[in-house]
N, C-alpha and C positions, 0 to 999 in steps of 0.2 A: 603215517602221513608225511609227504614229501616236504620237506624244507626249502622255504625262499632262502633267495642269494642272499638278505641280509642275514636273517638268520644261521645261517650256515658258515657265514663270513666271522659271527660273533664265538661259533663253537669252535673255530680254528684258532681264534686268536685268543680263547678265553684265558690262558696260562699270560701272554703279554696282556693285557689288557687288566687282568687282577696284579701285576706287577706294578706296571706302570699305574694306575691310575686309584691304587685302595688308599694312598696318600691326599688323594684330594678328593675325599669321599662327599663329605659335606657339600661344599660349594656345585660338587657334580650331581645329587640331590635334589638340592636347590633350582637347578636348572631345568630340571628335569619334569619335577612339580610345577613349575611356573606357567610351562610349555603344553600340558597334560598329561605328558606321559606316563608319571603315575601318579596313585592317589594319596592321600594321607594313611589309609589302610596298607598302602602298599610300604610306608615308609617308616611304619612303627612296626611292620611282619619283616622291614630290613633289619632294622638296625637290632630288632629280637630284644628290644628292653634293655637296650647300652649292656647286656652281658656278651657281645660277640663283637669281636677283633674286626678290625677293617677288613683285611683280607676276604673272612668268610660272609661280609654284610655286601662286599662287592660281588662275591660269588652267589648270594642270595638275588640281589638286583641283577644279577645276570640271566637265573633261573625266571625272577619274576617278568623280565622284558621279552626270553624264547616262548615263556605262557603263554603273553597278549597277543604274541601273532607278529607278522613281518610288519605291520606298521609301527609297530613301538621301538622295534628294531632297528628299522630305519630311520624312526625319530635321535635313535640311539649314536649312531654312526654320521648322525647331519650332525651331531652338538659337538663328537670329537673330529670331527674334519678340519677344523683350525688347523693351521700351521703351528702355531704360537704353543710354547713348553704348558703342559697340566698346572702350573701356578697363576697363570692367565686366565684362569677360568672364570666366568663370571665377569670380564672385564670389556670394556668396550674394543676390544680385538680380537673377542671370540669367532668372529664370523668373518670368512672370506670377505673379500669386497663379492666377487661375482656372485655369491648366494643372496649377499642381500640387495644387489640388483633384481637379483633372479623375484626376489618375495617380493620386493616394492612393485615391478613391470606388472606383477598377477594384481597386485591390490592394487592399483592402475585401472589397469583393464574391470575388475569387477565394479569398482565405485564409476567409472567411466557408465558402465551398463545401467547401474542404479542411478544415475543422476541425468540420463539423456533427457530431451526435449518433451514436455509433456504432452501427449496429444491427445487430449480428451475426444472420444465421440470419432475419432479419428475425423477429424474434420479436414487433414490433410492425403487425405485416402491417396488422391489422385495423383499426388506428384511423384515422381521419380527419385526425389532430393532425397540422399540418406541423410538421417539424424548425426549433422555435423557442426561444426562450433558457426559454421555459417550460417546456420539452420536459424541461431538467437538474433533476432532483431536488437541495435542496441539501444539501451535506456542511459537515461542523464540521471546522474550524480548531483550534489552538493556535499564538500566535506569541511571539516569542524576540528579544531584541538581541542578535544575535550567534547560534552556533550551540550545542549541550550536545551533546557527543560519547554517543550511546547507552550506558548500562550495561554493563556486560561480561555481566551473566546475562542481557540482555533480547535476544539473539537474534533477528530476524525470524519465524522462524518459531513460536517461543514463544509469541508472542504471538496467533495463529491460535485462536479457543475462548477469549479472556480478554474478561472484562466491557467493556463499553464503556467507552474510555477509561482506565479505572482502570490498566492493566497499563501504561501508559503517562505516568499522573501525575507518577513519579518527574524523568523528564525534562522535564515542564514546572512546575515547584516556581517557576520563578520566569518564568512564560508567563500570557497570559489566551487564553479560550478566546473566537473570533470566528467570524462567519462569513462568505462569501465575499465581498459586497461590501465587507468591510475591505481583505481582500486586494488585489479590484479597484484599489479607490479611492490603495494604497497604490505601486501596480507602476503605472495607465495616468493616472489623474488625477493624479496629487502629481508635482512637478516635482524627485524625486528620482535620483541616480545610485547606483552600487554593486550589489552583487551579491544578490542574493535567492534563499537557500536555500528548496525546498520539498520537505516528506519526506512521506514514508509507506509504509506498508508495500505489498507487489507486490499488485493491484486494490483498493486503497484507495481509489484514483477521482484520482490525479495528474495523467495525460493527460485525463479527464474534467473539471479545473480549468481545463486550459487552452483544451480545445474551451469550455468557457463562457468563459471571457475571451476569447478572438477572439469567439466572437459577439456578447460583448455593447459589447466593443471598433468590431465593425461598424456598428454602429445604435446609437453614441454620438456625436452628432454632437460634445460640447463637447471631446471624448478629445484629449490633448494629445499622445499619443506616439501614432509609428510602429510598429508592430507588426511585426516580423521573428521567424519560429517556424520551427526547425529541431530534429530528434531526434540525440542521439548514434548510433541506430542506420545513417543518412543519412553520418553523417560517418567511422561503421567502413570505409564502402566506399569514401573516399577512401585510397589509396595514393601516389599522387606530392605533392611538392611544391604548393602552392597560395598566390594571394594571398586575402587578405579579402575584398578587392573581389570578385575573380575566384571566389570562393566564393558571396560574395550574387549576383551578377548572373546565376550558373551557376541557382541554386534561384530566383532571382526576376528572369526576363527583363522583365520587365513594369515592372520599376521601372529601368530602363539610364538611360533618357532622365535621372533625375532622384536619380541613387543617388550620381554623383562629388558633387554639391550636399550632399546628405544627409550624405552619412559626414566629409566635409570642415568643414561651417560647423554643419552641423545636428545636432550627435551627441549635442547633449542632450534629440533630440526621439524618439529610437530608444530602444526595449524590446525588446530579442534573447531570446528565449527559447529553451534549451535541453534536450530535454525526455532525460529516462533515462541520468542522469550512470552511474548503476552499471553500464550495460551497455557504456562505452565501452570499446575492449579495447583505447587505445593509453596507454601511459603520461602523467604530469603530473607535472612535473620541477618544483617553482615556485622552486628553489634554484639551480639550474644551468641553467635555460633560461636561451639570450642575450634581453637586452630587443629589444624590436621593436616599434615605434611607424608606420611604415610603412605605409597599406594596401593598397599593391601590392607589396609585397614578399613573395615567394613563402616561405613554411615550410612545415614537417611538419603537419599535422593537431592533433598533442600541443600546440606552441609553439603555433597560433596561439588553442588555446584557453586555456593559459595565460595568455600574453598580454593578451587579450579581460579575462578573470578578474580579472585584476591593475589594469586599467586602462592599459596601455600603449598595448593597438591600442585605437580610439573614447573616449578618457576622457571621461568625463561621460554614457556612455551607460546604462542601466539594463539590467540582467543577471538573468533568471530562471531556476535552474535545477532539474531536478528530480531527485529521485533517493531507492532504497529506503534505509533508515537503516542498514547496513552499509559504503556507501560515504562516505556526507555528508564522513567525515573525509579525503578525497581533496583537498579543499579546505581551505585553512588558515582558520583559524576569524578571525582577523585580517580577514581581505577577506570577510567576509560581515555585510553589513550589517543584515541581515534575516530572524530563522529561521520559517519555518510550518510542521507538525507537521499532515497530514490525519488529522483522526483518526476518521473513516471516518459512518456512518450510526447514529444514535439510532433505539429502537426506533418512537417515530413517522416518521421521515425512511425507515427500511424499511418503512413499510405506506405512504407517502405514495409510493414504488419500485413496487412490484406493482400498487398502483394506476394508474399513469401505464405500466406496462408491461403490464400481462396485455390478454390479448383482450376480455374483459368484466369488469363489477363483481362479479359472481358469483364470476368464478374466482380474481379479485385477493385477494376475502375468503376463499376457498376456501385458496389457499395462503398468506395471512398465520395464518388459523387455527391451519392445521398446523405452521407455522414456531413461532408464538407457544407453542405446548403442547408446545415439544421443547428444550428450553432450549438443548442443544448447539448447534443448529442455530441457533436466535438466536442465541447468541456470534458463531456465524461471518462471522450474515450482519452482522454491524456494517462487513463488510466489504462495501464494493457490489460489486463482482465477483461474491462468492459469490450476491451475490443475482439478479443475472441466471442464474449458472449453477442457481440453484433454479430462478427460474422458467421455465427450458427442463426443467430435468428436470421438475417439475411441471406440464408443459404441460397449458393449457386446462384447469388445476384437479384433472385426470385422470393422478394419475403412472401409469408403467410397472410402480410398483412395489405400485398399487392396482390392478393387476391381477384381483386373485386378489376383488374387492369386487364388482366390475363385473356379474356375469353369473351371480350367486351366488342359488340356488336355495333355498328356505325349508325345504329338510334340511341344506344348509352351514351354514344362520346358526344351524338347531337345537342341530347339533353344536359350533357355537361357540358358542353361548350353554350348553350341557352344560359343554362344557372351562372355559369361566369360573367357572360354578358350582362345580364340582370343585375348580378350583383355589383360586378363594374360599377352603371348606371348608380344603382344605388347610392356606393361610395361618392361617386363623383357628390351627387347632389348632399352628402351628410356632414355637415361642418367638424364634424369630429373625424374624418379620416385619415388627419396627420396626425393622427394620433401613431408613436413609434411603435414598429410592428415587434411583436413579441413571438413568434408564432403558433399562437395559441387562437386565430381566428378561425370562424367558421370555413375555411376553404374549402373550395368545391373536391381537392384531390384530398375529402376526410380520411381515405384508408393510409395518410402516411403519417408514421407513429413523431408524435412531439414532444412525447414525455419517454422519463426514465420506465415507467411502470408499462407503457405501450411495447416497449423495446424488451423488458422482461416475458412479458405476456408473448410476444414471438417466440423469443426464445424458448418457452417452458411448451409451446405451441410444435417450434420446428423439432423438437428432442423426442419429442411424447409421438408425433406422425409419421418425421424420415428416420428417428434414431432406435427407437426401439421395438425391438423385434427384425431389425437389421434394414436397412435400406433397400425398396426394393425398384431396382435402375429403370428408367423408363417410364417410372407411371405415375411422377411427380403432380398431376394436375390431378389424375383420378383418387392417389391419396389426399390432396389440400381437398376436394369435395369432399371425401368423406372421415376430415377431419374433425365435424361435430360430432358424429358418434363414437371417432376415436377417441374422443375427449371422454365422453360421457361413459365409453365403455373402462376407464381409467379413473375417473373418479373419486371411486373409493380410498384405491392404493393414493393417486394423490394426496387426497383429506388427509388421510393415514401421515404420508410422508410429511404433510405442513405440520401437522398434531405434532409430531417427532421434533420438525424443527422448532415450534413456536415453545414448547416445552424446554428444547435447549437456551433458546435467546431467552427467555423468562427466569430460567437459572445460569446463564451467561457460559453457558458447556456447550463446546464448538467440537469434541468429541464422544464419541459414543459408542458403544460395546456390546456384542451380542445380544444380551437381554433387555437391552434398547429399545435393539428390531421388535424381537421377538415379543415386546408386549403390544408392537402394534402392528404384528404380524408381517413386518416388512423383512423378515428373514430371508427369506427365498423368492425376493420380491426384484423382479428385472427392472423397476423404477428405476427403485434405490439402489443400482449397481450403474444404470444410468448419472445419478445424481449425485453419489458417494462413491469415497475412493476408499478403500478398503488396507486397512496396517497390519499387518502380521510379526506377531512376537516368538520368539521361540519359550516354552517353557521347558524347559529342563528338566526341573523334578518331576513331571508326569510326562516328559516326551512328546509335547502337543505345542500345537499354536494358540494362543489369544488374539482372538479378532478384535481389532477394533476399526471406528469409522467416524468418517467426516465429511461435511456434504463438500461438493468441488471447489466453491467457493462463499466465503461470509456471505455476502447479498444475495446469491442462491439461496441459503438459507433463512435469512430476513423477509426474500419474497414469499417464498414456499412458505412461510410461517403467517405471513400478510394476507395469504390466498385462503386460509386456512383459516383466519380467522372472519374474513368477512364470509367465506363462505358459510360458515356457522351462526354467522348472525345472521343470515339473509334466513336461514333456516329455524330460525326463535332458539337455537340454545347457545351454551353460554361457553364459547373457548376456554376460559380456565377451569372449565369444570373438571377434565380429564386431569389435572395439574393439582386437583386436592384428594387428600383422602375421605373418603367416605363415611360419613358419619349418621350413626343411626340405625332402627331398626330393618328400613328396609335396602336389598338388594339394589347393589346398581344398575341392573337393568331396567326395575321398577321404576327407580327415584330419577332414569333418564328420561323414561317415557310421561312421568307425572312432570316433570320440569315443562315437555316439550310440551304437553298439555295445555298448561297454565300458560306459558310463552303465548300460544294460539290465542288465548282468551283476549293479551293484551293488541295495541293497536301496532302493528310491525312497522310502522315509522319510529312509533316511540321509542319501542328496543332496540331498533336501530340506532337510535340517536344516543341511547344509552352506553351502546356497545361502543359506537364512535370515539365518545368522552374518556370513555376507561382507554381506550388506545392511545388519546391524547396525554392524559396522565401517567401512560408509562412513560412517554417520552420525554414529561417533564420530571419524575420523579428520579430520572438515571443523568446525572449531569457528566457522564463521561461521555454521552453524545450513542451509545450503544444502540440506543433505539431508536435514534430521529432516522435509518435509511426505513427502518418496518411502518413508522409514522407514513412516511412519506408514498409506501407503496399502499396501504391502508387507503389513503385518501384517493390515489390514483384508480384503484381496483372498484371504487365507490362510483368511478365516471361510466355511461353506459358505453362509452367506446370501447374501451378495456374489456369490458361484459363483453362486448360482441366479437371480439378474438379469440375468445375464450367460450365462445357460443358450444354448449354442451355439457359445459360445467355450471352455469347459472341458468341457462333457458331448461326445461322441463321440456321440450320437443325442438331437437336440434335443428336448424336448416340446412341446405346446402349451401355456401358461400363462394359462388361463382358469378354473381351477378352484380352491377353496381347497383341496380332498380332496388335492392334491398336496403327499407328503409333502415335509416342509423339513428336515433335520438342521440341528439346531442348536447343536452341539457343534463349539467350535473344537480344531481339532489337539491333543494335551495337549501336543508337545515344543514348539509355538508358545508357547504360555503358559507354559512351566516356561523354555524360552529367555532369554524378556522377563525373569521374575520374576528369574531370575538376573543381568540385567542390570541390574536394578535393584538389588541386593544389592551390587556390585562396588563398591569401595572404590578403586577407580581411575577409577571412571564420574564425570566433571565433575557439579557440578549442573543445567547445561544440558541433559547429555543423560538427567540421569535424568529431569527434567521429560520429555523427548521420551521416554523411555518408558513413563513414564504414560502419554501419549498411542496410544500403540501398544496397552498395556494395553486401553485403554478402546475403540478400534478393534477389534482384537481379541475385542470381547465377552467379556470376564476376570469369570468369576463371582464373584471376588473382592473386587472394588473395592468393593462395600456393605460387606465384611466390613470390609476396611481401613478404611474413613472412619467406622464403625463403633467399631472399636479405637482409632483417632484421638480418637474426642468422650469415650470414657471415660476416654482420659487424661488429658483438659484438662479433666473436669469432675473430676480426683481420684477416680474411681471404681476406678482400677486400683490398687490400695496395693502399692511395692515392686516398678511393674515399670517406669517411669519412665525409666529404666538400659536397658531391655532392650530398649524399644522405638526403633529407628532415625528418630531426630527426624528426618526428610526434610521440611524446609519446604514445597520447590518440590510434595513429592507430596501435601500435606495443601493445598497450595493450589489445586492441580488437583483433589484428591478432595472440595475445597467447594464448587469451582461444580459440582459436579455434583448437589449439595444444597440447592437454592432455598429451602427453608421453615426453614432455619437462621435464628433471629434474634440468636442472642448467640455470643459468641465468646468461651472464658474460657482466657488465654493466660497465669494467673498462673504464676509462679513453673517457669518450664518453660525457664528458661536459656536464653530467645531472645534474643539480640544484634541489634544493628542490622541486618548479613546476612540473617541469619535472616528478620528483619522486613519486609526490601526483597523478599525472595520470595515473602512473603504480600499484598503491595500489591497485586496482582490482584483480591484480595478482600476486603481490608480493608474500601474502602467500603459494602460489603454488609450489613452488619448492623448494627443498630439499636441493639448494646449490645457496646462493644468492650473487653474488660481486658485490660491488659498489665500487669498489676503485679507488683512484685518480678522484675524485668528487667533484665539492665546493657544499656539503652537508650544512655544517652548522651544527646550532640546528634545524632550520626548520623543513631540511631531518631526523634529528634523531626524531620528531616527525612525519613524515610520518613512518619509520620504528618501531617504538615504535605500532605505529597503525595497524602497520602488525604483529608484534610480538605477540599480543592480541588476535588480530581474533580467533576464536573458528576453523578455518580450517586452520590457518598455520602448513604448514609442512615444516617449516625451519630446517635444522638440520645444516650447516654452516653460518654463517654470520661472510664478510667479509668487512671493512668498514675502509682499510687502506688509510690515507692520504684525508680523508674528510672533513677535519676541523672541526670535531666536537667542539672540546675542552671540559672544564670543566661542561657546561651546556651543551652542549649535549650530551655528556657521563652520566651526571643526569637522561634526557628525556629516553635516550635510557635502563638503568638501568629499570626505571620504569617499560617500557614494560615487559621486563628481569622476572622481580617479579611474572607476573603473564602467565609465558611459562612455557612449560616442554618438547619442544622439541630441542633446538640450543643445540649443543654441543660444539661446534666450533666455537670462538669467537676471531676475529682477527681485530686489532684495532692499528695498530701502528702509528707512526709519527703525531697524533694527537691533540696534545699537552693539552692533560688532566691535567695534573698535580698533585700535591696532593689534593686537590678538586676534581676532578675525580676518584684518585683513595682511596680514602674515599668513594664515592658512589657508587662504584666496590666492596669493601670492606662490606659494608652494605648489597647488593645482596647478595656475599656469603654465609655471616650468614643463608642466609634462602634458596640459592636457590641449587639444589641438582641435576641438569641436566647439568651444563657448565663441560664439561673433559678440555678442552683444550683453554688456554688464553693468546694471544699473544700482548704484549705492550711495544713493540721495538718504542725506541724514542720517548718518552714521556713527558719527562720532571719532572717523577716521582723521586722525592728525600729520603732521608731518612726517615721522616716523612710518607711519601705514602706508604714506603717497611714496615715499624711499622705497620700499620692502612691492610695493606693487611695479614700479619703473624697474626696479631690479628685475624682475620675473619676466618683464615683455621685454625686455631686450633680448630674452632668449625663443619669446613666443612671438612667434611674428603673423598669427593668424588672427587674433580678437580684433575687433574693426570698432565698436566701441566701448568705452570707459566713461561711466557717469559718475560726478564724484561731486555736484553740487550740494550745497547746504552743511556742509565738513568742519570741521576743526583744523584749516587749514591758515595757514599762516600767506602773507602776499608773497615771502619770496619764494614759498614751495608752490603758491598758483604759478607764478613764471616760470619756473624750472616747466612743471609741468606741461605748458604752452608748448613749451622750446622744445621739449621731447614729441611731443605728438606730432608737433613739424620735421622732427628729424626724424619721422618713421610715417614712410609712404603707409597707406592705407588704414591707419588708426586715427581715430578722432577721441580726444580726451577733453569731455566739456566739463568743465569748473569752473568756475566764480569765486572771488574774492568776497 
């Protein structure tokens, strides 16, 4: 057999080669092993049991590497291509510089291909645009020294429909808001170590951060770190013992040659990233794991991520990890050197999304329109996730759910121009019609979706007709017709698919494996290759892959699990049935068909009603908020609206849906809504979940919720005398029932025995109006740390803040200042009987200096003295924009009322009113 050039090059030189180099046998060994070039058998058949001489053990590995063939060969002749003398070996100058260009540009280029832009469903079929770093729309930041452990009310899923950013302020009070190339610049350029937390809530665009930082990591030539990127979900599937090395070299064969160099001399040039800490399912011990510094020493999965964390295994190396804000605290806040806080997509950064995503400029504007005039649905999409999943459901501008618009004959539009008219008339004549619109009225234009669950139900709607089984061009109107039997003909495998999910959110497993599928036969099922992204592992010892699987996104699988389960109550059985083992003599086939029997006997409102309740109390029984989005799509899927999008999967004889003349019932269940409503009454219900049954409420289509936020504004405006007592002050529901209110501009929260609590639940929407009173409030410092968090938000539009008689005092007049610092919208700052003091008003005084938006400051009864009136005149001498200064009722002395006179005259355009 003919000899490669290396091999042949190794038989020429084998007399130099056993000279030169049987002196540094070991280390060359060593090397050699690391890399794989050979094995542990190969290395006890070298050295022949320590009775053979160097010489003959290098002439043994000489034999053993012409065996393997020209690749080992050539592994052979890349480790001696140093320049640098054989006692170098093993040392951080082993390797040209141009070699290890050469292996970094390849591991570049391959995590560049593994990390591009994700395009599900190819929803970007149409454009031309290559997958390039311009392709990432960018998202806003918030970043932290250190980490702030989430609120206890703010729940993940609470925050789902809250203003942008706002519902979120409170945790970053003492954060700035950046955006990604800070980030960048702070994890790949800065020649820093330690651990870097990044949160956000589940499709906030996490993994989205990090596919842009490899890309732009790849086509950076100055990038001083190595980029190493692995997911928790990758590491679930390790079960045995493993070392670090033998873990990187396993996910990244491409870097062997030059990885013992790396991890060994080079570990300050390595950036590990870790992406979806909450989904890891082994434990982190950081108390009682053994240290391990080691990186071939084999541990648990747990330990070595410990470890890594802590700085034991790689110290000096840079740590990114990612994870939803329920877990963050899995990691001690001590070893994170770094917080960021994604806080999802501004309303321009969402129309700058559809843009770069829809198929044309037409359609992009088409569904930002719709999005932009439905407020609910803007809350959501701040989340980018949600805004893909619109724009699939929205597809080509044309929902599923504008059906009924498409094909509409100029007697439909009569009759709907009739029904508007009428109803017009109606309103005019009903003294209730200034009631604030929430948009959850009966409008004539019912086919356009209000709820989260409407917009789900499209989406699972446009995947299931244009996406699977491939898109076929052109026949867009004749598919939406005969979209009820597509549905219907699908059915099963859906059910299947929800069963699958509802069983993971039940045991809180967001991954899933082979025999998953395969017990509910979604193995070879084009769904779930639709719905599920599919992980592949290499295993080694059998030379095979381990599959495993996760559906695209958590609320995908929440819904599918939510669809899944009402569907099976609408059908008398019992969704956790599949979820227990079977017990007893008979077969489960049997004891299905006897269940569903009995079911029949009872009255199917009941077991509805029954089945409702247990749904309810999963979501109170999970207080990390896990289950209020399935609560919430549960109650929505219960409206007949939602039914009728989904017309195929709950009707028994599908329609065609091209016509508006098809009647719609629009009336949700009444024991649904009286259900909710009494859960919302319960005096045992957290405030977390009552906020989560607002949300249900309002899914639900509850013709109530104008009434309530209705009763709400009369109380706060004093219009209700003596009922103040009667009314159930629910913060969390009045701050739900405001975003539902966009033409609110003032908020008048006097004297309505709001506490700081109280206050921190209305932070959602604090920033929102233009004229905010809390007065007559045991605020505190607390509350002035809720409002300081409002003052911040990048969407406050505060222009009065009033916050007489709150008790702030001295330190909370500090907190509140801070905020102050970094506003540019209050003008109007009224603060009396607080008793700040001169400590207050020293830190009133230091704002000045720099801050150039406050016209008007009101600090009647204060307790500010002459010292305070000094320290305030010092500050406007440099601020020449506040116009007025109220400082009656003071602890003021006559000669500092004079001075003061005298100065407000010596400065055009300020008025400083005091009294002796």
């Amino acid at each position: 057999m003919a000899l490669g050039p290396c091999s042949e090059e190794i038989q020429k030189r084998r007399v130099e080669l056993v000279e030169t180099w049987s002196k540094h046998l070991d280390p060359l060994l060593d090397l050699l092993f690391n890399v794989g070039t050979v094995t542990e058998e190969d290395l006890s058949f070298i050295k022949g049991g320590g009775c053979s001489g160097e010489r003959d053990c290098l002439r043994t590995l000489l034999d053993v590497l012409q065996g393997r063939g020209e690749e080992a060969c050539r592994a052979f002749l890349y480790v001696l291509s140093s320049d640098q003398p054989p006692s170098t070996i093993g040392r951080p100058t082993l390797f040209p510089q141009n070699a290890l260009r050469e292996h970094l540009q390849k591991h570049k280029d391959i995590l560049a291909k593994q990390h591009g832009p994700a395009n599900y469903l190819s929803m970007a079929r149409r454009t031309s645009r290559p997958a390039e770093v311009d392709a990432f729309t960018d998202i806003s930041f918030s970043k932290h020294v250190g980490y702030l452990v989430p609120l206890q009310y703010q729940h993940e899923a609470a925050v789902v429909g809250d203003p942008f950013r706002a519902g979120r302020g409170e945790a970053r009070r003492q954060g700035e808001t950046c955006a990604f190339g800070d980030v960048y610049q702070n994890l790949v350029s800065a020649s820093k170590d330690g651990v870097v937390l990044l949160s956000g809530v589940a499709g906030s665009g996490k993994t989205t951060a990090i596919r842009r930082l490899v890309q732009e990591w790849a086509v950076d030539a100055d990038a001083h770190k190595v980029v190493l990127s692995m997911s928790f979900r990758e590491l679930n599937l390790i079960t045995e013992p493993q070392s670090l090395q033998g873990l990187i070299s396993d996910h990244y064969s491409n870097l062997k040659p030059i990885l013992p160099d790396l991890m060994t001399s080079n570990q300050s040039q390595i950036l590990l990233i870790l992406d979806g800490l909450d989904e890891f399912c082994f434990p982190l011990d950081f108390e009682r794991t053994p240290k391990c510094s080691d990186t071939e020493r084999e541990l648990s999965v747990g330990a070595l991520v410990v470890n890594l964390i802590k700085g034991n295994l790689l110290p000096g190396t840079a740590i990114l990890l990612t994870s939803r804000p329920h877990a963050v605290n899995k990691v001690p806040q001590l070893l994170v050197r770094q917080f960021y806080s994604v806080l999802g997509f501004s309303p321009a950064q969402q129309r700058q999304y559809f843009e770069q995503n829809c198929s044309s400029s037409q359609a992009a504007a088409a569904v930002w329109g719709f999005v932009s005039s439905h407020r609910p649905l803007q809350l959501m999409c701040h989340i980018p996730a949600f805004c893909w999943i619109v724009s699939t459901a929205l597809h080509d501008g044309t929902s599923c759910l504008f059906s009924d618009m498409v094909l509409m004959g100029a007697a439909p539009r009569e009759s709907r121009r009739n029904c508007t008219a009428e109803t017009s008339d109606d309103k005019s004549n009903d003294p209730s019609s200034s009631e604030p619109d929430t948009g959850l009225g009966n409008s004539p234009a019912y086919s356009r979706p209000v709820t989260v669950t409407e917009i789900y139900c499209c989406f699972l709607k446009s995947i299931v007709v244009f996406h699977v089984g491939g898109c076929m061009e052109g026949m867009h109107l004749n598919r939406l017709q005969n979209a009820p039997h597509v549905l219907k003909e699908n059915k099963a495998k859906l059910r299947s698919l929800g069963a699958l999910a509802f069983r993971g959110l039940v045991e809180r497993r967001f991954l899933f494996d082979l025999s998953d599928l395969c017990a509910f036969s979604l193995e070879s099922c084009e769904l779930s290759r639709a719905f599920m992204v599919e992980i592949l592992r290499e295993d080694k010892a059998s030379l095979t892959y381990e599959k495993s699987f996760h559906f695209i996104h958590t609320s995908v699988q929440e819904f599918l699990a939510a669809l899944y389960y009402v569907l099976e109550s609408f059908s008398g059985s019992n969704p956790f049935s599949g979820l227990k083992p079977t017990v007893g003599m008979l077969s489960p086939a049997v004891r299905k068909h006897l269940v569903s029997f009995v079911n029949k006997l009872r009255q199917p409102r009941h077991l509805l009603r029954r089945r409702m309740k247990k749904a309810l109390h999963c979501g109170e029984s999970h207080q990390s908020g896990h289950m209020d989005l399935f609560c919430r799509f549960v109650s929505g899927l219960l409206v007949p609206k939602s039914r009728f999008i989904l017309d195929g999967l709950f009707s028994a004889e599908p329609r065609p849906q091209l016509a508006s003349c098809v009647p719609l019932p629009s009336a949700t269940p009444p024991f649904v809504l009286q259900l909710l409503r009494s859960q919302l009454l319960s005096s045992s219900l957290s405030p977390e979940r009552q906020l989560n049954v607002c949300h249900c409420l309002y899914e639900a289509h509850d013709p109530e919720l104008p009434l309530r936020l209705n009763r709400w504004l009369k109380v706060l405006s004093q219009q209700v005398s003596g009922q103040c007592d009667t009314v159930n002050k629910d913060w969390s529901e009045l701050a739900f029932l405001l975003q539902l209110s966009p033409d609110l501009q003032q908020l008048n929260l006097d004297a309505q025995g709001l506490d700081a609590g109280g206050l921190r639940r209305l932070l959602p929407v604090l920033p929102l109006f233009s004229t905010l009173s809390v007065a007559q409030n045991p605020l505190g410092p607390e509350g002035a740390e809720v409002l300081s968090a409002a003052l911040r938000s990048p969407d406050c539009q505060i222009e009065r803040l009033w916050v007489v008689s709150t008790g702030l005092g001295c330190e909370g007049l500090r907190v509140l200042t801070e905020g102050l610092k970094d506003n540019h919208t209050v003008f109007d700052l009224r603060m009396a009987i607080n008793r700040i003091g001169d400590a207050g008003a020293a830190s009133l005084a230091e704002l000045l200096k720099t801050n150039r938006t406050l016209r008007d400051i009101r600090l009647r009864d204060n307790f500010v003295t002459d010292r305070g009136a000094e320290l305030l005149m010092e500050a406007l001498m440099e601020n020449t924009t506040l116009e007025f200064l109220w400082l009656f009722d003071n602890k003021l002395s006559r000669e500092c009322v004079q001075r003061l006179k005298e100065f407000s005259k010596s400065r055009s355009g300020l008025d400083i009113k005091v009294c002796y």
